[in-house]
Backbone atoms as SQL, in Angstrom:
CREATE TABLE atoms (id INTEGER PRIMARY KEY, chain TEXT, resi INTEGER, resn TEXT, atom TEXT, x REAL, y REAL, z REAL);
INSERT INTO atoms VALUES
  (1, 'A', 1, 'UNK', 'N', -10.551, 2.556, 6.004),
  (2, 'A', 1, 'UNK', 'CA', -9.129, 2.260, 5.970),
  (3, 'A', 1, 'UNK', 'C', -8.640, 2.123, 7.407),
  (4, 'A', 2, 'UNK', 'N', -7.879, 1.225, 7.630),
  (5, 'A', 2, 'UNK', 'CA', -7.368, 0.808, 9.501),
  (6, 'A', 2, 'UNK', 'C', -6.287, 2.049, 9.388),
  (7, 'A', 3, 'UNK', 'N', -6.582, 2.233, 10.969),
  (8, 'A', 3, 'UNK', 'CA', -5.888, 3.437, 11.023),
  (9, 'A', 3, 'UNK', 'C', -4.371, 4.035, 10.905),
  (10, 'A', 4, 'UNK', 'N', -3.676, 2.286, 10.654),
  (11, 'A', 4, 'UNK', 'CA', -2.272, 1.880, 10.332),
  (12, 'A', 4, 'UNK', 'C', -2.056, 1.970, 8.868),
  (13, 'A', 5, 'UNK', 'N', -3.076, 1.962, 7.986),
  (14, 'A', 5, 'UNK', 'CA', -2.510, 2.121, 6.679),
  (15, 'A', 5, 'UNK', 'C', -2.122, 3.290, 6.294),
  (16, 'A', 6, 'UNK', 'N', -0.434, 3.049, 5.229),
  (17, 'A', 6, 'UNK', 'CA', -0.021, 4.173, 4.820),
  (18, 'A', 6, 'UNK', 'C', -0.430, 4.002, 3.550),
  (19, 'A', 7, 'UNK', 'N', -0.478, 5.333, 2.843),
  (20, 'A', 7, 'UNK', 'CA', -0.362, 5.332, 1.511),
  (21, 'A', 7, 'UNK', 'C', 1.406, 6.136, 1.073),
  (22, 'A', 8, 'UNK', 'N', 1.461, 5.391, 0.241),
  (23, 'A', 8, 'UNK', 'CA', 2.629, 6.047, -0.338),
  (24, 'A', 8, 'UNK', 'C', 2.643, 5.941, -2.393),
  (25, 'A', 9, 'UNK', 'N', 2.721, 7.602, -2.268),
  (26, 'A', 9, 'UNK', 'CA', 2.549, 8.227, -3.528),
  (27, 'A', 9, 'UNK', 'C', 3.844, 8.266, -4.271),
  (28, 'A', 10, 'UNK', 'N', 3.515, 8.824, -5.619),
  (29, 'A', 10, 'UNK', 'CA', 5.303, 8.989, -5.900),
  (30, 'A', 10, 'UNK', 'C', 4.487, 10.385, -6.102),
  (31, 'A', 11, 'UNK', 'N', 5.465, 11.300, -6.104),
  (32, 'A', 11, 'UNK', 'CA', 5.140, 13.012, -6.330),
  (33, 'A', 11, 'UNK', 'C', 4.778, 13.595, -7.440),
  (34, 'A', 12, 'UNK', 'N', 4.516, 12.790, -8.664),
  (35, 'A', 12, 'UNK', 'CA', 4.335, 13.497, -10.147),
  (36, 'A', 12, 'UNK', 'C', 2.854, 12.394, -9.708),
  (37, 'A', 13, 'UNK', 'N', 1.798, 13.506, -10.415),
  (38, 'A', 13, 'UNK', 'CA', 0.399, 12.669, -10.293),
  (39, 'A', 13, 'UNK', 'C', -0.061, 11.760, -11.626),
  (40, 'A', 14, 'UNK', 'N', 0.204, 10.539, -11.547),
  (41, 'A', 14, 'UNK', 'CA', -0.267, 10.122, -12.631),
  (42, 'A', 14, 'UNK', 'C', -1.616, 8.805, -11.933),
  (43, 'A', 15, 'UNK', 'N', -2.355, 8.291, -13.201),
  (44, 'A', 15, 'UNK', 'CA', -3.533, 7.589, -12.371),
  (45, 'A', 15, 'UNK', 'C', -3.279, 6.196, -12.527),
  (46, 'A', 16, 'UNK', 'N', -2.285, 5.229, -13.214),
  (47, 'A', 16, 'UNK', 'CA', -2.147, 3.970, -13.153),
  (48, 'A', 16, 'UNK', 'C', -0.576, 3.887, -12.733),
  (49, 'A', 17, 'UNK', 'N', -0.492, 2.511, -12.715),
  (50, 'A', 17, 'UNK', 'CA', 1.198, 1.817, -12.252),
  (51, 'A', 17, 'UNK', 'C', 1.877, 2.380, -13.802),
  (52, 'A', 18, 'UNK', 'N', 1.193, 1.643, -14.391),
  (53, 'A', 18, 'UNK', 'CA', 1.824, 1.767, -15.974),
  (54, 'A', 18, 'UNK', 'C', 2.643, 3.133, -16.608),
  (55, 'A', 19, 'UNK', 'N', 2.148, 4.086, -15.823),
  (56, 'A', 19, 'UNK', 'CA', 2.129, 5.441, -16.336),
  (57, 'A', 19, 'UNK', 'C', 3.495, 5.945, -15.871),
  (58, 'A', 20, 'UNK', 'N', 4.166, 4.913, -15.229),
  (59, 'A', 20, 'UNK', 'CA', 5.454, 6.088, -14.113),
  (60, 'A', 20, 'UNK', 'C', 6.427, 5.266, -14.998),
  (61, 'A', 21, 'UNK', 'N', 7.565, 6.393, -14.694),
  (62, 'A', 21, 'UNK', 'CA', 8.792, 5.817, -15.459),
  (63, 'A', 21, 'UNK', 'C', 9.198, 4.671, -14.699),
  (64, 'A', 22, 'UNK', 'N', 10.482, 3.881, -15.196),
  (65, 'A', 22, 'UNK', 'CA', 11.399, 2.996, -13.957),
  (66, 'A', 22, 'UNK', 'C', 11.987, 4.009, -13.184),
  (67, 'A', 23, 'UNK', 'N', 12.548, 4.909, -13.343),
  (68, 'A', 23, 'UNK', 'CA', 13.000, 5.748, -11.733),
  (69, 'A', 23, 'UNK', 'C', 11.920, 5.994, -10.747),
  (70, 'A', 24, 'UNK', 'N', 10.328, 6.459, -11.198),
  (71, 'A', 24, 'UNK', 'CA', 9.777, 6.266, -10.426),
  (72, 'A', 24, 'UNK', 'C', 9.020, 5.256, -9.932),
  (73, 'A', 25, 'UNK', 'N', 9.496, 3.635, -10.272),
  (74, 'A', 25, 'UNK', 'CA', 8.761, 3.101, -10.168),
  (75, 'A', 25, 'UNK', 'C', 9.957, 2.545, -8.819),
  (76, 'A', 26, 'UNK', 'N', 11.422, 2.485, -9.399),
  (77, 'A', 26, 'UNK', 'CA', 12.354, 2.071, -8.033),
  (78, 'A', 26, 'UNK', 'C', 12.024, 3.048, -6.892),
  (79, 'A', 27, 'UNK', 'N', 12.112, 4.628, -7.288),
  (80, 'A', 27, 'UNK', 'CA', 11.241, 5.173, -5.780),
  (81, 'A', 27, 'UNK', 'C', 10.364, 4.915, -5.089),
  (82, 'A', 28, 'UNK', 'N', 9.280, 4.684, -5.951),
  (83, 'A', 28, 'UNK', 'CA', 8.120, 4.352, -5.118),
  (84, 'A', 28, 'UNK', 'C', 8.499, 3.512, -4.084),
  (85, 'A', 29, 'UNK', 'N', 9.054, 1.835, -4.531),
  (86, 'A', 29, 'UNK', 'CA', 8.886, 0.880, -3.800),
  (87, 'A', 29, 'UNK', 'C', 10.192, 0.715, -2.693),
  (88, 'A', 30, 'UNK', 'N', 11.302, 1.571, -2.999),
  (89, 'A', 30, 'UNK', 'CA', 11.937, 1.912, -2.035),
  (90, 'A', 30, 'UNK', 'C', 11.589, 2.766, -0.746),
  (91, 'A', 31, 'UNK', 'N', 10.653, 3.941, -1.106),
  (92, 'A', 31, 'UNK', 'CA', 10.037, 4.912, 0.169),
  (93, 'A', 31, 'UNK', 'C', 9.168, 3.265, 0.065),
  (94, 'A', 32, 'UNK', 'N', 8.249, 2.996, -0.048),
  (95, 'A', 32, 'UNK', 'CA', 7.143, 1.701, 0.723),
  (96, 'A', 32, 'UNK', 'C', 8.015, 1.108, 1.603),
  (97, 'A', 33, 'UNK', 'N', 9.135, 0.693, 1.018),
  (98, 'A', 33, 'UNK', 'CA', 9.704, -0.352, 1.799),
  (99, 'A', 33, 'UNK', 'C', 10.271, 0.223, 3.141),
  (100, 'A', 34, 'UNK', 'N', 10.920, 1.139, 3.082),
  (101, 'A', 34, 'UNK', 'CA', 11.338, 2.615, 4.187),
  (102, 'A', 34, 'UNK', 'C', 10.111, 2.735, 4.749),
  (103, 'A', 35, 'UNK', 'N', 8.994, 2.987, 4.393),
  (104, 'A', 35, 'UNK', 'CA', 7.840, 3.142, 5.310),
  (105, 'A', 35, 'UNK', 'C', 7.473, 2.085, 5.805),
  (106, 'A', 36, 'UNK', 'N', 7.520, 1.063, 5.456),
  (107, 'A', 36, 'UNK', 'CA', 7.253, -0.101, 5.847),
  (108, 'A', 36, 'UNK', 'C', 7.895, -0.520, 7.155),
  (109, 'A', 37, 'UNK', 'N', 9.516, -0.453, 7.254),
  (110, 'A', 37, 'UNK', 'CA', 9.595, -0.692, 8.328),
  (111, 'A', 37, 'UNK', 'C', 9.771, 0.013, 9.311),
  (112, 'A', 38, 'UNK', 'N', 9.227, 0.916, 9.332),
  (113, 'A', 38, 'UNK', 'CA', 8.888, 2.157, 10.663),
  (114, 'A', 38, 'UNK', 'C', 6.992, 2.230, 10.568),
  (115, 'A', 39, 'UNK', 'N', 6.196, 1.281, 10.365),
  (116, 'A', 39, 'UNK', 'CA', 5.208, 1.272, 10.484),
  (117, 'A', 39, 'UNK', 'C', 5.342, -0.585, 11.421),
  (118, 'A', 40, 'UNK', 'N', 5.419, -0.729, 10.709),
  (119, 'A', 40, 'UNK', 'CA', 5.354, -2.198, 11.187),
  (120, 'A', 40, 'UNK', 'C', 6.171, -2.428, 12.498),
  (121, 'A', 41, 'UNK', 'N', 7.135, -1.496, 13.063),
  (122, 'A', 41, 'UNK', 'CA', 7.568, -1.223, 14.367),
  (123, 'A', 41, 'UNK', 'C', 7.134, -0.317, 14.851),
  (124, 'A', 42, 'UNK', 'N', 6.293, 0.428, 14.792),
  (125, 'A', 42, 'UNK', 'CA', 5.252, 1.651, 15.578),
  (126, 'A', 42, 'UNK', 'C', 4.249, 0.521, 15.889),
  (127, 'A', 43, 'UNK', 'N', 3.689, -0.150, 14.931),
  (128, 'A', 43, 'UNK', 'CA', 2.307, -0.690, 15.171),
  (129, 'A', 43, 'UNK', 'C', 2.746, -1.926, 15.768),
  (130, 'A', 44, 'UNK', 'N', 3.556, -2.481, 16.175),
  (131, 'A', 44, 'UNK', 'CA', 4.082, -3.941, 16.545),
  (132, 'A', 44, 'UNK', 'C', 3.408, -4.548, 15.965),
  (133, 'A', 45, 'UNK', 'N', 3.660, -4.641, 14.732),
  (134, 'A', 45, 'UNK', 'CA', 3.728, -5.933, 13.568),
  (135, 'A', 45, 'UNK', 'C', 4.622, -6.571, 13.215),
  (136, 'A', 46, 'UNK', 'N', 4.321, -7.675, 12.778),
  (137, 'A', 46, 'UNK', 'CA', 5.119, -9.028, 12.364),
  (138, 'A', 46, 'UNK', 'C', 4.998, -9.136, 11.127),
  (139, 'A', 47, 'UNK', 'N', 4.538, -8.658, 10.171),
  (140, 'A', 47, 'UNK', 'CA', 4.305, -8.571, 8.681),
  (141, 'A', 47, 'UNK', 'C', 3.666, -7.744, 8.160),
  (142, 'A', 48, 'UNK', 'N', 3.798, -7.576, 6.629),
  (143, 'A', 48, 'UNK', 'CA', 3.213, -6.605, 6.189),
  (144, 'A', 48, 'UNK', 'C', 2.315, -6.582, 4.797),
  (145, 'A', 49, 'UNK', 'N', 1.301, -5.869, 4.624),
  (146, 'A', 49, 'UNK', 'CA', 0.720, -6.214, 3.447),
  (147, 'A', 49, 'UNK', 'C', 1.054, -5.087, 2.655),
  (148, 'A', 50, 'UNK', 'N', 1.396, -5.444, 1.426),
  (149, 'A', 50, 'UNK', 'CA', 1.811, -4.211, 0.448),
  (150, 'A', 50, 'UNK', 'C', 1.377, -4.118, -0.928),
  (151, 'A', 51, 'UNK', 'N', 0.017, -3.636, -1.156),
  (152, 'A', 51, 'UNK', 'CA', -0.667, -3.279, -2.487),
  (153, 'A', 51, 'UNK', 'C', -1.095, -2.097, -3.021),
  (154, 'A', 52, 'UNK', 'N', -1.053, -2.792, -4.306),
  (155, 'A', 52, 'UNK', 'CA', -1.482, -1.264, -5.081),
  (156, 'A', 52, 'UNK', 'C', -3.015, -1.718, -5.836),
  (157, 'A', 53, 'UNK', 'N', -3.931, -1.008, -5.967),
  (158, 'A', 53, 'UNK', 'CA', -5.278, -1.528, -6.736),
  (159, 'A', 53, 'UNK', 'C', -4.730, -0.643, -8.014),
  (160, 'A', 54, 'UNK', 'N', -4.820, -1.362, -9.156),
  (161, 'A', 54, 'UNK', 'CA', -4.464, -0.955, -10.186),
  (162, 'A', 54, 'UNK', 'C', -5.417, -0.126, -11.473),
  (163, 'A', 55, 'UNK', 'N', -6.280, 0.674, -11.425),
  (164, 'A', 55, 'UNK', 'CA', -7.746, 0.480, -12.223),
  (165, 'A', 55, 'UNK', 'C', -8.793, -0.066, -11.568),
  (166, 'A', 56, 'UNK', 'N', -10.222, 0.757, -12.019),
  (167, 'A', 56, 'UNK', 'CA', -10.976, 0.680, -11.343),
  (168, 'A', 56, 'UNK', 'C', -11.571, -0.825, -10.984),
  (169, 'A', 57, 'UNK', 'N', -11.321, -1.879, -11.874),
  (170, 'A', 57, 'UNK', 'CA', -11.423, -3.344, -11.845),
  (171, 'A', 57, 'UNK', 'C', -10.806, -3.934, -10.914),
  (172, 'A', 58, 'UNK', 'N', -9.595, -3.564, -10.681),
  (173, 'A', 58, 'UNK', 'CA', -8.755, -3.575, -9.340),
  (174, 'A', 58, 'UNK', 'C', -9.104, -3.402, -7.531),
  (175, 'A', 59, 'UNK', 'N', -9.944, -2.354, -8.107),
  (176, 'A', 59, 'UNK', 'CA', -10.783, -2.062, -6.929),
  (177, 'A', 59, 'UNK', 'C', -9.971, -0.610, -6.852),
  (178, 'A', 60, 'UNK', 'N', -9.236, 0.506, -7.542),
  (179, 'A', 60, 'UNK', 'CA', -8.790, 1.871, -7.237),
  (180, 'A', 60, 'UNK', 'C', -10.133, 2.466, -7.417),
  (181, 'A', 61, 'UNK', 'N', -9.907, 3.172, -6.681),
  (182, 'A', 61, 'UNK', 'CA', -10.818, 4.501, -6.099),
  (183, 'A', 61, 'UNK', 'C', -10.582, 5.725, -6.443),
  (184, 'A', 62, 'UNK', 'N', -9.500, 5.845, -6.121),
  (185, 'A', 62, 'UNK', 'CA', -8.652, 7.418, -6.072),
  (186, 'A', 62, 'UNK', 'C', -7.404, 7.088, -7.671),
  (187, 'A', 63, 'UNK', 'N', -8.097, 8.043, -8.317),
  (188, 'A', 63, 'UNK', 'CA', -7.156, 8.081, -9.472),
  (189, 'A', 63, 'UNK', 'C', -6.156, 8.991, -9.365),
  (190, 'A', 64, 'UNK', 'N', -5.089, 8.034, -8.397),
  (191, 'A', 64, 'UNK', 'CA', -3.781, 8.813, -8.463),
  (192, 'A', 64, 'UNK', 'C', -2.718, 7.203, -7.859),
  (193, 'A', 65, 'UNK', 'N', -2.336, 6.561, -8.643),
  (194, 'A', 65, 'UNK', 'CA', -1.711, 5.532, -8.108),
  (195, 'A', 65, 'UNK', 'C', -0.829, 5.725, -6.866),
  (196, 'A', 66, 'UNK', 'N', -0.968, 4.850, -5.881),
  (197, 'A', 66, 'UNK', 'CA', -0.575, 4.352, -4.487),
  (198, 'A', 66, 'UNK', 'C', -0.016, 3.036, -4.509),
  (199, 'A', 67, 'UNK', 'N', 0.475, 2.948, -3.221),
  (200, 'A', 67, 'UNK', 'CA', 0.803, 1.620, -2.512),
  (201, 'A', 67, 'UNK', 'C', 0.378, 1.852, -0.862),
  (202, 'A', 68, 'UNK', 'N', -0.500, 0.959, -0.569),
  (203, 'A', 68, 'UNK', 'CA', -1.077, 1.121, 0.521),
  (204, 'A', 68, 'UNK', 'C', 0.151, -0.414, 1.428),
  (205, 'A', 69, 'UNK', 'N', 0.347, 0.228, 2.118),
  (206, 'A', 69, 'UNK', 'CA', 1.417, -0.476, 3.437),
  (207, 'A', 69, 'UNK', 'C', 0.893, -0.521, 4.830),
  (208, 'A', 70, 'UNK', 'N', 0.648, -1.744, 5.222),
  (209, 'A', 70, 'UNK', 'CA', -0.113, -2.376, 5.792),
  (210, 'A', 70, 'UNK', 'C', 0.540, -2.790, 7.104),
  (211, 'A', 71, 'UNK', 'N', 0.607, -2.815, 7.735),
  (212, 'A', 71, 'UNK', 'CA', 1.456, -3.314, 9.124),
  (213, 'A', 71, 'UNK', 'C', 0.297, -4.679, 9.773),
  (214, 'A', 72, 'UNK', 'N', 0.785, -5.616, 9.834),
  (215, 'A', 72, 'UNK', 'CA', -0.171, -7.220, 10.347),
  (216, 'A', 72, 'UNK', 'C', 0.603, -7.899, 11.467),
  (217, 'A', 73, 'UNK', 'N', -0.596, -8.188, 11.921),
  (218, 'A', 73, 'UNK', 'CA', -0.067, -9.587, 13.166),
  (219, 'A', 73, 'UNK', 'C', -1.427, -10.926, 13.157),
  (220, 'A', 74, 'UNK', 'N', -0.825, -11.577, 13.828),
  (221, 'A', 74, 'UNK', 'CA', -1.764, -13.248, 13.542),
  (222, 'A', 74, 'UNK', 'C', -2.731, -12.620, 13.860),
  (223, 'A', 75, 'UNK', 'N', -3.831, -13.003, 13.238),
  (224, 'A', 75, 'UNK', 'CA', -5.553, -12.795, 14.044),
  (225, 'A', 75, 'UNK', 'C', -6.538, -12.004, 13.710),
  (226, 'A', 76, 'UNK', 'N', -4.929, -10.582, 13.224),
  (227, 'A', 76, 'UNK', 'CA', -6.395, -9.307, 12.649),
  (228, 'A', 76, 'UNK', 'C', -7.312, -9.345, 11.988),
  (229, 'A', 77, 'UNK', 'N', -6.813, -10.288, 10.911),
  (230, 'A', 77, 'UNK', 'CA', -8.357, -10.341, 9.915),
  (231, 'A', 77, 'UNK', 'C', -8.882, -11.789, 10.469),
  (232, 'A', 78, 'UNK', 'N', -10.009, -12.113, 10.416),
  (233, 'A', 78, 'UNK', 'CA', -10.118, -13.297, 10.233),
  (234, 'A', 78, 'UNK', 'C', -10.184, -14.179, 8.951),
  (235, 'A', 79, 'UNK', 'N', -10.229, -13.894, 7.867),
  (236, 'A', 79, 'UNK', 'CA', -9.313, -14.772, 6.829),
  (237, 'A', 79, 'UNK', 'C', -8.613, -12.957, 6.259),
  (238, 'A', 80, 'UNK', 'N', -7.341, -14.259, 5.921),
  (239, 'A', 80, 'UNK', 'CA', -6.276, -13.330, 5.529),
  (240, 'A', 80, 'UNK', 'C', -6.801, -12.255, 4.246),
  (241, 'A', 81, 'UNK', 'N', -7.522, -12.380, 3.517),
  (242, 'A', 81, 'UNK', 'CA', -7.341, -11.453, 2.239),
  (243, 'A', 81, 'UNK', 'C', -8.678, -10.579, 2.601),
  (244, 'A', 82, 'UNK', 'N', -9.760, -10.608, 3.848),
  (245, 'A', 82, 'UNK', 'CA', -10.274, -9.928, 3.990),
  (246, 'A', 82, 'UNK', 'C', -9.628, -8.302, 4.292),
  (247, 'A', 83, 'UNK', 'N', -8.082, -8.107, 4.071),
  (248, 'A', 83, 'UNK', 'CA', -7.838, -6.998, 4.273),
  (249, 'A', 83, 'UNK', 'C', -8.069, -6.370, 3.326),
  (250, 'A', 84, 'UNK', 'N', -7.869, -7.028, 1.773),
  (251, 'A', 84, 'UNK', 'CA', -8.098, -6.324, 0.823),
  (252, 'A', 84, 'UNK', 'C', -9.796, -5.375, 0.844),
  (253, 'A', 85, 'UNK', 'N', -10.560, -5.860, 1.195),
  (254, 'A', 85, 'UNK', 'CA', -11.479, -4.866, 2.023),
  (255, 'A', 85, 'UNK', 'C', -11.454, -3.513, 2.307),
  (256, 'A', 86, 'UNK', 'N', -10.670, -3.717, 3.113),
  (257, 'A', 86, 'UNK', 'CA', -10.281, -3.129, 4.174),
  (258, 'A', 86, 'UNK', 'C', -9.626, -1.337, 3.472),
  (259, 'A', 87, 'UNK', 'N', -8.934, -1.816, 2.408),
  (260, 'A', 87, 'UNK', 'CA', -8.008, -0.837, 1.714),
  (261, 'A', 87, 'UNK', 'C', -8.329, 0.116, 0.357),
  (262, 'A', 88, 'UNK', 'N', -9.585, -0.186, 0.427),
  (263, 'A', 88, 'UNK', 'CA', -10.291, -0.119, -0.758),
  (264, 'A', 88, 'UNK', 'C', -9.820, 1.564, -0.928);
């Protein structure tokens, strides 16, 4: 994982997207977005990548749903979706 990625949890542990209510689903992506832009200005980035692997088909790992927040600038990857890689 690059050493810029955040994860951001919601606080009740559940293991898919599906599983959270809508209040926690507007939290979640409100703290991402709040984290988002105090990452992406620490790391001087110009954009940001913001995913969740959904199930293990997805590529999740850790059975506790996330959103991994990504801070980017031109160049880092050399093709763009090699970040998904990256976040596993």
């Amino acid at each position: 994982i690059p050493p810029s990625d955040v994860l951001v949890c919601p606080l009740r542990p559940v293991e898919r997207f599906r599983d959270l209510c809508p209040e926690e689903v507007a939290d979640l992506f409100h703290t991402a977005q709040r984290v988002g832009n105090v990452v992406e200005k620490h790391f001087c980035g110009t954009s940001l990548t913001i995913s969740i692997q959904d199930g293990p088909e997805a590529g999740q790992t850790v059975k506790h749903v996330h959103v991994h927040v990504l801070p980017r600038r031109a160049g880092d990857f050399s093709r763009n979706d090699d970040v998904y890689e990256e976040v596993r």
